[in-house]
DSSP file (Angstrom, degrees, kcal/mol; ACC not computed):
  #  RESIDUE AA STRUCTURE BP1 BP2  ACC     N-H-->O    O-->H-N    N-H-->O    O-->H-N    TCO  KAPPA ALPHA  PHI   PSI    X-CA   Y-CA   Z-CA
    1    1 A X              0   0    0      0, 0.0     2,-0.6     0, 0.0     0, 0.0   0.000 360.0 360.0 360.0 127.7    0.0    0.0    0.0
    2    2 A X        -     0   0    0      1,-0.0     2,-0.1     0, 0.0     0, 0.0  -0.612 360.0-131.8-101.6 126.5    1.6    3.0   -1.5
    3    3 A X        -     0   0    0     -2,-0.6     2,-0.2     1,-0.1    -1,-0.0  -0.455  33.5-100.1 -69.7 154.6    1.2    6.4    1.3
    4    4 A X        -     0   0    0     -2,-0.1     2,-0.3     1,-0.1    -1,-0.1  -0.539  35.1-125.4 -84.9 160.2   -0.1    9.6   -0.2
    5    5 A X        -     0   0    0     -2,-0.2    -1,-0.1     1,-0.1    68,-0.0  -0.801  19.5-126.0-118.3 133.0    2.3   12.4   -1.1
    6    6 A X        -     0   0    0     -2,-0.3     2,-0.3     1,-0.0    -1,-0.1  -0.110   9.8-129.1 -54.1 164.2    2.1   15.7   -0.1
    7    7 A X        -     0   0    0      1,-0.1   105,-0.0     0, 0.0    -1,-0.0  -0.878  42.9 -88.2 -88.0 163.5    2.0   19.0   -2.0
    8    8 A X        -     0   0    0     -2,-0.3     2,-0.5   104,-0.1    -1,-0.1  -0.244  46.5-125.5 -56.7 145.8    4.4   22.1   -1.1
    9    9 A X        -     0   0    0     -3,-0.0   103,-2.2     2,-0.0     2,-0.3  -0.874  28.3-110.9-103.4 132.2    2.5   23.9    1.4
   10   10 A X  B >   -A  111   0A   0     -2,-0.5     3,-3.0   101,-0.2     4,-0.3  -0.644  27.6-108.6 -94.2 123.1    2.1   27.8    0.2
   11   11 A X  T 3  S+     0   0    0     99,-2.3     3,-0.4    -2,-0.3   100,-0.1   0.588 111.9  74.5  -8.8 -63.4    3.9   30.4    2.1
   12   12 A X  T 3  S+     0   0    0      1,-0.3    -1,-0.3    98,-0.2    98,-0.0   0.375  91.4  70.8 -48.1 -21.2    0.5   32.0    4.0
   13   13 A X  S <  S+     0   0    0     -3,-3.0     2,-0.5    74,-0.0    -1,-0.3   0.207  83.7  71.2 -77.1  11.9    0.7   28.4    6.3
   14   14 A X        -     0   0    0     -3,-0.4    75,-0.2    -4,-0.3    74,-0.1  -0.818  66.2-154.7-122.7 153.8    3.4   29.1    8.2
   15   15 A X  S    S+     0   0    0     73,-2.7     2,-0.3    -2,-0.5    74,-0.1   0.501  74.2  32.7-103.5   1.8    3.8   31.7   11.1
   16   16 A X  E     -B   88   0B   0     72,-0.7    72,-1.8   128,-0.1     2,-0.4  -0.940  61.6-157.1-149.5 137.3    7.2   32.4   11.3
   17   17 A X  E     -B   87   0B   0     -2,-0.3     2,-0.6    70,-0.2    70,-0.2  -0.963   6.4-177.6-144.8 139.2   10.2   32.8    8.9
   18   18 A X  E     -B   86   0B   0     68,-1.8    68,-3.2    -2,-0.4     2,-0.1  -0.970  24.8-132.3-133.5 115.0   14.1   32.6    9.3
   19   19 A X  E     -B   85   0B   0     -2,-0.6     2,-0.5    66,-0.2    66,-0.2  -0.318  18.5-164.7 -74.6 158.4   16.3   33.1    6.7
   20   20 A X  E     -B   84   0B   0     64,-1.9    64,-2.8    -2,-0.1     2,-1.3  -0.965  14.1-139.8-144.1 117.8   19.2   30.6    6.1
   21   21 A X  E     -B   83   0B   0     -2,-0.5    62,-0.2    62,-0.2    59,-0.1  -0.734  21.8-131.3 -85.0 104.1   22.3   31.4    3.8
   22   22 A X        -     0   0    0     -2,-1.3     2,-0.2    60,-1.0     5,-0.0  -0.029  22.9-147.0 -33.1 164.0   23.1   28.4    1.9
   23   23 A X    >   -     0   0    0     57,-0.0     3,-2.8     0, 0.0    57,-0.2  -0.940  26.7-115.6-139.2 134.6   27.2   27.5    2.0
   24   24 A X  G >  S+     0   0    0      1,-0.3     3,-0.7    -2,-0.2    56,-0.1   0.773 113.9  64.6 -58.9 -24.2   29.1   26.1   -0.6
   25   25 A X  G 3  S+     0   0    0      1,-0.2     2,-0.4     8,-0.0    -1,-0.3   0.817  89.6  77.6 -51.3 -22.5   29.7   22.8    1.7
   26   26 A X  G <  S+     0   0    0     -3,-2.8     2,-0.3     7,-0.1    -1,-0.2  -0.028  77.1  76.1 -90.0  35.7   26.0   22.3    1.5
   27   27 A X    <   -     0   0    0     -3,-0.7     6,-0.3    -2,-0.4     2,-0.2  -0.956  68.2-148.2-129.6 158.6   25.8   21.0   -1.8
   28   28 A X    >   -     0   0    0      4,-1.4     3,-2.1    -2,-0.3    -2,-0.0  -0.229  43.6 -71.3-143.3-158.9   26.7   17.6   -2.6
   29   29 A X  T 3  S+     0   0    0      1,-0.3    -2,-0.0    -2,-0.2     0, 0.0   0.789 126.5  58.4 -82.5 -24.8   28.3   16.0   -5.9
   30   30 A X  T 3  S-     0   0    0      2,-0.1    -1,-0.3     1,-0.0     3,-0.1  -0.090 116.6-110.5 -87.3  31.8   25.0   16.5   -7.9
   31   31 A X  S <  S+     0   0    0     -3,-2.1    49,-0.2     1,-0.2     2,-0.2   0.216  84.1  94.2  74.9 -18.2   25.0   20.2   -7.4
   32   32 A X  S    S-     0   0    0     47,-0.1     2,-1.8    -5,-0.0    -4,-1.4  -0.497  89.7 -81.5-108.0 176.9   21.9   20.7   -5.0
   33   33 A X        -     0   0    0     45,-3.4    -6,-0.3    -6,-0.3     4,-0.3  -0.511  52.0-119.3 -80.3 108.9   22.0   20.9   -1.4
   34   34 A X    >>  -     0   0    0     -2,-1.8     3,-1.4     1,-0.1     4,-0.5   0.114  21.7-119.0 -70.5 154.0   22.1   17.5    0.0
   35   35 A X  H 3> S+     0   0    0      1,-0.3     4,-0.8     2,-0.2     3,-0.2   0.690 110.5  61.2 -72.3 -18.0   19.2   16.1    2.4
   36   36 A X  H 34 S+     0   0    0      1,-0.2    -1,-0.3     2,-0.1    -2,-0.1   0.184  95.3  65.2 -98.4  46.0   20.5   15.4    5.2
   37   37 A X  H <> S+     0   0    0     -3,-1.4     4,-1.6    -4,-0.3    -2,-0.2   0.529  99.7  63.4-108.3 -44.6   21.5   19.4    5.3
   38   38 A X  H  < S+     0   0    0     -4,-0.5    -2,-0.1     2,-0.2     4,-0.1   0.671  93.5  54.2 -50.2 -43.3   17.5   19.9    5.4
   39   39 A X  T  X S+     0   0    0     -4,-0.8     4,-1.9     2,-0.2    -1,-0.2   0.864 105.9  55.9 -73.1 -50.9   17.2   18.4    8.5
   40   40 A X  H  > S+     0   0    0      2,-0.3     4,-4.1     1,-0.2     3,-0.4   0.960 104.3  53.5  -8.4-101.4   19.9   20.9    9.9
   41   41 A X  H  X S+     0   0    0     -4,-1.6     4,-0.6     1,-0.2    -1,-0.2   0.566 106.0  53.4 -61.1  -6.8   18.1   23.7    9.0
   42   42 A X  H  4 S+     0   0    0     -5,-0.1    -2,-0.3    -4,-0.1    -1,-0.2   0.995 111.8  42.6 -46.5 -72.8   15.1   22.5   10.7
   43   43 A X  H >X S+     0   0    0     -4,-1.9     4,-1.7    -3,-0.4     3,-1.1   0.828 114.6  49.6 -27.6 -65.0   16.7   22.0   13.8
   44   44 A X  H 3X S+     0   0    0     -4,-4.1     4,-1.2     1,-0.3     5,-0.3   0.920 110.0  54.5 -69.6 -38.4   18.8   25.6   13.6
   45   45 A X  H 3< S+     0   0    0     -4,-0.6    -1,-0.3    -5,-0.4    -2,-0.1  -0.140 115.3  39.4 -78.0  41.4   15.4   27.8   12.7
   46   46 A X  H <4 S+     0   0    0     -3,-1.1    -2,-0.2    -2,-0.1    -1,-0.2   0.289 112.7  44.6-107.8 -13.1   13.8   26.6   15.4
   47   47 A X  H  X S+     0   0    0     -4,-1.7     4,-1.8     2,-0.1     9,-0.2   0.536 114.5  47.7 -60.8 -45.2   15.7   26.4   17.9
   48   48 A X  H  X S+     0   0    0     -4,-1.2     4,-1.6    -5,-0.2     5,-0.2   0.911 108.2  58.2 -83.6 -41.0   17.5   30.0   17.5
   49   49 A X  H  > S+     0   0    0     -5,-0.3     4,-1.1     1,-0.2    -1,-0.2   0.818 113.4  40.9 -70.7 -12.8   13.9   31.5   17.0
   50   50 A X  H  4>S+     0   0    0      1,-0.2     5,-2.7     2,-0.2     6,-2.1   0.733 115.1  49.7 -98.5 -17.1   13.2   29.8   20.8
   51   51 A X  H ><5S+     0   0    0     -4,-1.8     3,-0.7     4,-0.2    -1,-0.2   0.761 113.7  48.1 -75.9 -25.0   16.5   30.9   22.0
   52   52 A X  H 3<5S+     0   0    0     -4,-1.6     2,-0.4     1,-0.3    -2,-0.2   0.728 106.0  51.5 -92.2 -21.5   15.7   34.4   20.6
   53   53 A X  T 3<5S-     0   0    0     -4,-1.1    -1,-0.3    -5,-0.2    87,-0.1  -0.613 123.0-107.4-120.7  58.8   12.4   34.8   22.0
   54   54 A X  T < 5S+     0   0    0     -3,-0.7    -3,-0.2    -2,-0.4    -2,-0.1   0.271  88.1 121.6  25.9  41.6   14.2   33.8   25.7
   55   55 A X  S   <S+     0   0    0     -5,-2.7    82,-0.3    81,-0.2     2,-0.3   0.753  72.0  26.2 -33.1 -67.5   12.3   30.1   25.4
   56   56 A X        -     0   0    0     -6,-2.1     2,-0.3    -9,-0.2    -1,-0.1  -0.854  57.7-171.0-120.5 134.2   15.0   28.3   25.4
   57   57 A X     >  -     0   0    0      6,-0.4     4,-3.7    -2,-0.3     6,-0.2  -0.778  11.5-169.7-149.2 114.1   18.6   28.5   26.8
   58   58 A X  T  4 S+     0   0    0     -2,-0.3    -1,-0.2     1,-0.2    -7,-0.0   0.830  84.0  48.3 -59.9 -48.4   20.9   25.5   25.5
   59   59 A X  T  4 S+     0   0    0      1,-0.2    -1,-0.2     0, 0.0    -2,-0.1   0.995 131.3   2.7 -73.8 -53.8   23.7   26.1   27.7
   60   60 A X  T  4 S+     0   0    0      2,-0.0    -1,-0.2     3,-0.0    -2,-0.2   0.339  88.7 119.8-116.4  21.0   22.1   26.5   31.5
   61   61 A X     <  -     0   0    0     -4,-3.7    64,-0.1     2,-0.1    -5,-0.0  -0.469  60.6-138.7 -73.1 161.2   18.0   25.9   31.3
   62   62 A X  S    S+     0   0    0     -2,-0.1    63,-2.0     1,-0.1     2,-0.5   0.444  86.3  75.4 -70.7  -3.1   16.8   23.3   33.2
   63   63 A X  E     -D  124   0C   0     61,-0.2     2,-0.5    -6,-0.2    -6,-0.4  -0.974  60.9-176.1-134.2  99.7   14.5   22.3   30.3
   64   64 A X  E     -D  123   0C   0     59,-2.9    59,-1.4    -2,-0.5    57,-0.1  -0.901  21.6-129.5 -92.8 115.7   16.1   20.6   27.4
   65   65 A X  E     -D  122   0C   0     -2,-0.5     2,-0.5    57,-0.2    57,-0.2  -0.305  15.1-161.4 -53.3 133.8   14.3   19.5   24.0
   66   66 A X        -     0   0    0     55,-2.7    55,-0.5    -2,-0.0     2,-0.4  -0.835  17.5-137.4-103.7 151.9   14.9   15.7   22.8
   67   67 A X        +     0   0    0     -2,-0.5    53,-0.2    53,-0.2     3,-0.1  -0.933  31.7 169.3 -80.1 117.9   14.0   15.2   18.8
   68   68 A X        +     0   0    0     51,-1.6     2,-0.3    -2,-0.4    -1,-0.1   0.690  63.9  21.0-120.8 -32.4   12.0   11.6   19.2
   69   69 A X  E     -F  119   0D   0     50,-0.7    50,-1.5     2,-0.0    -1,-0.4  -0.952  62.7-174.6-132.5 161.3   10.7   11.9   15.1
   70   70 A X  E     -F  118   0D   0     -2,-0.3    48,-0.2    48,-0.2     2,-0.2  -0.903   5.0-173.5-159.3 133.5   11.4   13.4   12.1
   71   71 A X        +     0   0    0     46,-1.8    46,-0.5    -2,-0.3     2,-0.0  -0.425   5.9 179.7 -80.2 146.8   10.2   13.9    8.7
   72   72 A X        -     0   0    0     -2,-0.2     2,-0.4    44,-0.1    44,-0.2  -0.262   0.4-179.5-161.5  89.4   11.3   15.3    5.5
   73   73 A X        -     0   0    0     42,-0.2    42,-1.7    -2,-0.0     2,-0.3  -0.847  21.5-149.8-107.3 143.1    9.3   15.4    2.0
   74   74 A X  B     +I  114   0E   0     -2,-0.4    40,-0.2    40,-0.3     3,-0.1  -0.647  22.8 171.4 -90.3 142.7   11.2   17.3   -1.2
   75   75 A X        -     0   0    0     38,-6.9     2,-0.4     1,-0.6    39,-0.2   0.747  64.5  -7.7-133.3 -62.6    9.7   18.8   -3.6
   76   76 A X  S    S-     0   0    0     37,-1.9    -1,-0.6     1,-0.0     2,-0.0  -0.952  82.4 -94.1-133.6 155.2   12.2   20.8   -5.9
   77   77 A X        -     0   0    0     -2,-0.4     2,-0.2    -3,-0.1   -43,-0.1  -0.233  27.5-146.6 -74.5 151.4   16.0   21.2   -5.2
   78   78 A X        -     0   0    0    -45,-0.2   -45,-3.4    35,-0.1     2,-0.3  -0.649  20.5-161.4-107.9 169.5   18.2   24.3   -3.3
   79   79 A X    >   -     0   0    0     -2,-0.2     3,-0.9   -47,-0.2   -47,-0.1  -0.857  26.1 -79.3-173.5 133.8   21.5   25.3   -4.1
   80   80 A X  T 3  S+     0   0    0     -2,-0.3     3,-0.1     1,-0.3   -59,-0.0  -0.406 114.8  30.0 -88.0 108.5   24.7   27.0   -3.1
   81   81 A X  T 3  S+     0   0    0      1,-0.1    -1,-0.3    -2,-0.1     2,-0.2  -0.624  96.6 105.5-114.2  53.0   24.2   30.5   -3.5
   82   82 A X    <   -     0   0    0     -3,-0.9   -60,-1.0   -59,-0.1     2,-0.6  -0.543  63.8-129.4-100.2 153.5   20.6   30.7   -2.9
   83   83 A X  E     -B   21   0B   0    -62,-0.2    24,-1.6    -2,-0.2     2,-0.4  -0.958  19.0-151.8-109.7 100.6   19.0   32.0    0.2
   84   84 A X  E     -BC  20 106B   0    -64,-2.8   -64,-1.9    -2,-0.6     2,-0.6  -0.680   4.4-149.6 -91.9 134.5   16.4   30.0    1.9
   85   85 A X  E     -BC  19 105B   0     20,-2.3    20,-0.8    -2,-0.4     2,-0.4  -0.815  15.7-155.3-100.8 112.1   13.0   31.2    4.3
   86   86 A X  E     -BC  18 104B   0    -68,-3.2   -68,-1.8    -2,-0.6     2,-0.5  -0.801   4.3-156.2 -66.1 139.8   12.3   28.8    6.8
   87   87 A X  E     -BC  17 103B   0     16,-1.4    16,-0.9    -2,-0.4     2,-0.2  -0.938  10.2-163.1-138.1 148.2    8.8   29.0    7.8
   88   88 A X  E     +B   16   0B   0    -72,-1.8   -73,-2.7    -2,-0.5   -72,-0.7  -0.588  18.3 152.3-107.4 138.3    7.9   27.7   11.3
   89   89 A X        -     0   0    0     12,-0.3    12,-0.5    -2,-0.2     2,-0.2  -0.820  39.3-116.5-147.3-149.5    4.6   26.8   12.8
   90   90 A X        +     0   0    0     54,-0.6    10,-0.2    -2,-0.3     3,-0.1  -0.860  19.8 179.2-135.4  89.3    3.1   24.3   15.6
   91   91 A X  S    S-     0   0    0      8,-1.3     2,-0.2     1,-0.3     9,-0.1   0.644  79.9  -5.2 -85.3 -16.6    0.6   21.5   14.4
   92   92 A X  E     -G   99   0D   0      7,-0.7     7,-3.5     2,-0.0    -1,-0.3  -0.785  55.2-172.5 177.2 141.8    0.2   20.2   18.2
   93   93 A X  E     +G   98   0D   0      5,-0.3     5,-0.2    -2,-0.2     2,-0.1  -0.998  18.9 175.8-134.5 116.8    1.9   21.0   21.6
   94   94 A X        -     0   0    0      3,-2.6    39,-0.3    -2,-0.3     4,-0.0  -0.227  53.8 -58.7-114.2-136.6    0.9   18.6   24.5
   95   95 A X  S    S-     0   0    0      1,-0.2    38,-1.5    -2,-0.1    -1,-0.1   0.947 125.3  -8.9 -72.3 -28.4    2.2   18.5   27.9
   96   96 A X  S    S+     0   0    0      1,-0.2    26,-1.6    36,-0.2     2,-0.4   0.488 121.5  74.0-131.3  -8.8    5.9   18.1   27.4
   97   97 A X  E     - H   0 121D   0     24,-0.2    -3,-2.6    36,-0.1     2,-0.6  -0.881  55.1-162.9-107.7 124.4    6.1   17.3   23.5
   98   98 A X  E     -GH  93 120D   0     22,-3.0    22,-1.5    -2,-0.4     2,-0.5  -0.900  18.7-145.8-106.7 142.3    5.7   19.4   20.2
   99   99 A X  E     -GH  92 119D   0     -7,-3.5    -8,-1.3    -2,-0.6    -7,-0.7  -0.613  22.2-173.2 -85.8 118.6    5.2   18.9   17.0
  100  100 A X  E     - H   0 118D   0     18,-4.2    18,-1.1    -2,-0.5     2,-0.4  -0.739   4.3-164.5-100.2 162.9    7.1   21.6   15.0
  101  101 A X        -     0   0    0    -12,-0.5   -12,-0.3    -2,-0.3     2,-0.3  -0.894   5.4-173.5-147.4 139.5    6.5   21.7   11.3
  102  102 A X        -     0   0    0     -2,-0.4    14,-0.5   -14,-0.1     2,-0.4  -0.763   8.2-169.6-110.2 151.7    9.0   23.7    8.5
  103  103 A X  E     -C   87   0B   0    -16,-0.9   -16,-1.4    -2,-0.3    12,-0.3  -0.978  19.2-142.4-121.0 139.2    8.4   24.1    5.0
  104  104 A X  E     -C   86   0B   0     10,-1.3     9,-0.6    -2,-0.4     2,-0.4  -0.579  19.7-178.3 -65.8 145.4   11.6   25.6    3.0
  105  105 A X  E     -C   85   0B   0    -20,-0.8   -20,-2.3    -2,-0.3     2,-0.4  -0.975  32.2-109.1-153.9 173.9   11.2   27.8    0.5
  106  106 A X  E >   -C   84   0B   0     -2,-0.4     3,-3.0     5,-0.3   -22,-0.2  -0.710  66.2 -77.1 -76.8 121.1   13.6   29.6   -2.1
  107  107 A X  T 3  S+     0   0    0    -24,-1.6     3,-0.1    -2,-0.4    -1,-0.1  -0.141 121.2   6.4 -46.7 115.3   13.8   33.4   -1.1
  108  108 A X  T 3  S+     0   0    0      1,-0.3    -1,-0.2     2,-0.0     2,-0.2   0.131  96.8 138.4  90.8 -13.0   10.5   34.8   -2.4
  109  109 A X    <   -     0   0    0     -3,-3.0    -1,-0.3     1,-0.2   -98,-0.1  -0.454  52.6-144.9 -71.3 152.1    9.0   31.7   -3.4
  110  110 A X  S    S+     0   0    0     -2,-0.2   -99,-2.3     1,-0.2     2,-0.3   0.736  74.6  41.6 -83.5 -41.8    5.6   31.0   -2.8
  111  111 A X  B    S-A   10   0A   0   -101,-0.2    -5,-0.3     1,-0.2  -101,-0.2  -0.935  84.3 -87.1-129.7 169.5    6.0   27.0   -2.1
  112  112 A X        -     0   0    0   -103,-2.2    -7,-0.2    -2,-0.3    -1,-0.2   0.354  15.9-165.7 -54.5 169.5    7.8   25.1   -0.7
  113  113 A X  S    S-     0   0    0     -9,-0.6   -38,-6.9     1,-0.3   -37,-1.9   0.643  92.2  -1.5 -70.3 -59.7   11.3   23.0   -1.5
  114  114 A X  B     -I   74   0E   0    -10,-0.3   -10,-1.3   -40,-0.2   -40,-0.3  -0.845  66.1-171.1-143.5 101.6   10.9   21.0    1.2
  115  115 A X        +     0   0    0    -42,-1.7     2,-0.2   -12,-0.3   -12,-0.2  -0.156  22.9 139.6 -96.4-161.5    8.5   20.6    4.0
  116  116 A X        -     0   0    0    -14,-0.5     2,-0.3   -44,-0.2   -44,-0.1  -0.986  27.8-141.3 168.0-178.1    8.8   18.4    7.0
  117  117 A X        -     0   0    0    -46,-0.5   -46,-1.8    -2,-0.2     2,-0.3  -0.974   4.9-164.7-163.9 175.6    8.3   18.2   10.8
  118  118 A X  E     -FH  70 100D   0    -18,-1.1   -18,-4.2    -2,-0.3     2,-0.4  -0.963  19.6-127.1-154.8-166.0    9.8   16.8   13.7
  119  119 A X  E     -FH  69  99D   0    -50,-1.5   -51,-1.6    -2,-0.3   -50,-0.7  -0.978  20.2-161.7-138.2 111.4    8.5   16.1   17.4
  120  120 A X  E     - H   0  98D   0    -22,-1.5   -22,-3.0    -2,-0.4     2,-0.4  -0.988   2.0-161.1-106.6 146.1   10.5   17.6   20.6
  121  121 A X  E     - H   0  97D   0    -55,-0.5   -55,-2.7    -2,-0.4     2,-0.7  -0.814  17.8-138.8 -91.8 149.2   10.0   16.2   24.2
  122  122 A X  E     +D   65   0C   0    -26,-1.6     9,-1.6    -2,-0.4   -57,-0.2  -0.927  27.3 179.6-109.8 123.2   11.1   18.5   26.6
  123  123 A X  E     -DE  64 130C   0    -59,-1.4   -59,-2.9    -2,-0.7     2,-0.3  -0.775  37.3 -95.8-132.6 151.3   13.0   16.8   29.5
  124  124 A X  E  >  -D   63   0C   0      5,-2.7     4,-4.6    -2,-0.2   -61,-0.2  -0.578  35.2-127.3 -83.1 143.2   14.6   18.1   32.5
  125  125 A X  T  4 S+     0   0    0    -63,-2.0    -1,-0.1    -2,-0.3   -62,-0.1   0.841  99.0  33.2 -68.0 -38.0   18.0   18.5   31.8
  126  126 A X  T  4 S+     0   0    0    -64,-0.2    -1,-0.2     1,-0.2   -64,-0.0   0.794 127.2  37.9 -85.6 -22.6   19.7   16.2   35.1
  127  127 A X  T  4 S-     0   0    0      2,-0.2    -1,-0.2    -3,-0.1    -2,-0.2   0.779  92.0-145.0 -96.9 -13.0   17.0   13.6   35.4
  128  128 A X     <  +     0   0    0     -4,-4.6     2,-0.3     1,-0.2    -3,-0.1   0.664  56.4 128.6  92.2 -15.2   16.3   13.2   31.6
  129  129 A X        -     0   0    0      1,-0.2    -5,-2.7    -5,-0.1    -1,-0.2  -0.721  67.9 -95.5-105.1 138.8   12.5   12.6   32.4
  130  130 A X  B     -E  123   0C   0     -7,-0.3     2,-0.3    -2,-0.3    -7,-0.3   0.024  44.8-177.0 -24.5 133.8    9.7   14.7   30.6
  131  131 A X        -     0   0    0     -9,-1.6    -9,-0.2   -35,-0.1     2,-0.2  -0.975  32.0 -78.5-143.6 156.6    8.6   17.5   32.4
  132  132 A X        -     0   0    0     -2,-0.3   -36,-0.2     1,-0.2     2,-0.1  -0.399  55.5 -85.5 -83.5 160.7    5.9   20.0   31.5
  133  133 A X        -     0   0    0    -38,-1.5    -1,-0.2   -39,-0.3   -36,-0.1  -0.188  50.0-126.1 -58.5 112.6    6.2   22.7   29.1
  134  134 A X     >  -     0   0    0      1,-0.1     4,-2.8    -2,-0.1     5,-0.2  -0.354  24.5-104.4 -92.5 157.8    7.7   25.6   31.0
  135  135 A X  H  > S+     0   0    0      2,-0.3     4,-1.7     1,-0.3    -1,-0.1   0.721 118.3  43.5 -46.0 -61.3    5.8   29.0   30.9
  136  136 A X  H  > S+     0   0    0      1,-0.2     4,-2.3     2,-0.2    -1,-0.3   0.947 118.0  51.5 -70.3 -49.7    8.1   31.2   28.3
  137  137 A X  H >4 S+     0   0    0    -82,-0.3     3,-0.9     1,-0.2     4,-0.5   0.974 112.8  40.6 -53.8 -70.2    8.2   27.8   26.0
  138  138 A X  H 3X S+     0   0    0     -4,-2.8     4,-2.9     1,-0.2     3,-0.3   0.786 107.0  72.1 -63.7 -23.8    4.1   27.3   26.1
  139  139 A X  H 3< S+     0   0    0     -4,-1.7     4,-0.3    -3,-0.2    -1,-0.2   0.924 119.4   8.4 -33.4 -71.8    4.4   31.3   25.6
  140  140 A X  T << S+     0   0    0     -4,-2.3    -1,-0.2    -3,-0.9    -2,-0.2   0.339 110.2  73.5-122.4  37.1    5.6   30.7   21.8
  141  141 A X  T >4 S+     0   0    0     -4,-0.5     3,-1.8    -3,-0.3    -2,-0.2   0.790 107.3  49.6-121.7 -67.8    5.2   27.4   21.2
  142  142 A X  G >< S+     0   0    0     -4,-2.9     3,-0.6     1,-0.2    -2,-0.2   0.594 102.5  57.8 -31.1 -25.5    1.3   29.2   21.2
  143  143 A X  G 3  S+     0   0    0     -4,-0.3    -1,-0.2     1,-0.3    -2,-0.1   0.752 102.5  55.8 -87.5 -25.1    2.0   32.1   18.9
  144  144 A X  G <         0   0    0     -3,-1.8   -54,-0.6     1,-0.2    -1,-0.3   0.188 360.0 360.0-100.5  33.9    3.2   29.6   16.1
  145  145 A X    <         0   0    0     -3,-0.6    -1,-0.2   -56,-0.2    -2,-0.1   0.332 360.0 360.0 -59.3 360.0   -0.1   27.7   16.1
């Protein structure tokens, strides 16, 4: 049984956007930016926008995010020296876990590249154990729904 394939998701879904300057390491021997690069810029737009909006603090919160899934479907290729818009939303936030999901796009394009999603639980950083979603985190973990 063959799963159904998305389409690119159109700009106007998303709540958020962070640009990402391609680098010439981030293309791989057939000229486009290789996939597991994609996943990367998941990771780094979301994260910096939760570090920037004082969510998140990597080195000394008590509240770390674990990645437990992840996703990725491609839809047309990027490429070193092109400029890419993340755009960030929230499809579900429970008590300690969220589902983030990013779409790529080409600076100015209208859909996506690439879309995707992935799932963090948030555990306390010494025990390891799920903990709930601490104030400033449920804060804007709400705005991108």
């Amino acid at each position: 049984m063959s799963a159904v394939r998305p389409t690119p998701q159109s700009r106007s879904g998303y709540r958020c956007f962070r640009r990402i300057q391609t680098r010439w390491a981030d293309n791989d021997m057939y000229g486009h930016v290789n996939n597991v690069v994609y996943y990367a810029w998941f990771d780094t737009a979301v994260n910096t926008l939760l570090i920037e909006r004082g969510a998140l603090d990597i080195h000394q919160g008590a509240t770390i995010g674990f990645v437990v899934e992840t996703q990725c479907h491609y839809f047309a290729p990027l490429a070193f020296p092109q400029t890419v818009e993340a755009g960030i939303r929230v499809a579900h936030a429970g008590t300690s876990s969220v589902r983030y999901e990013i779409a790529l796009f080409a600076e100015g394009a209208e859909t996506a590249a690439a879309q995707g999603h992935f799932v963090h639980v948030y555990v306390d950083r010494e025990s390891q154990r799920p903990v709930k979603l601490p104030a400033a985190l449920r804060a804007v973990v709400d705005e991108l729904k």
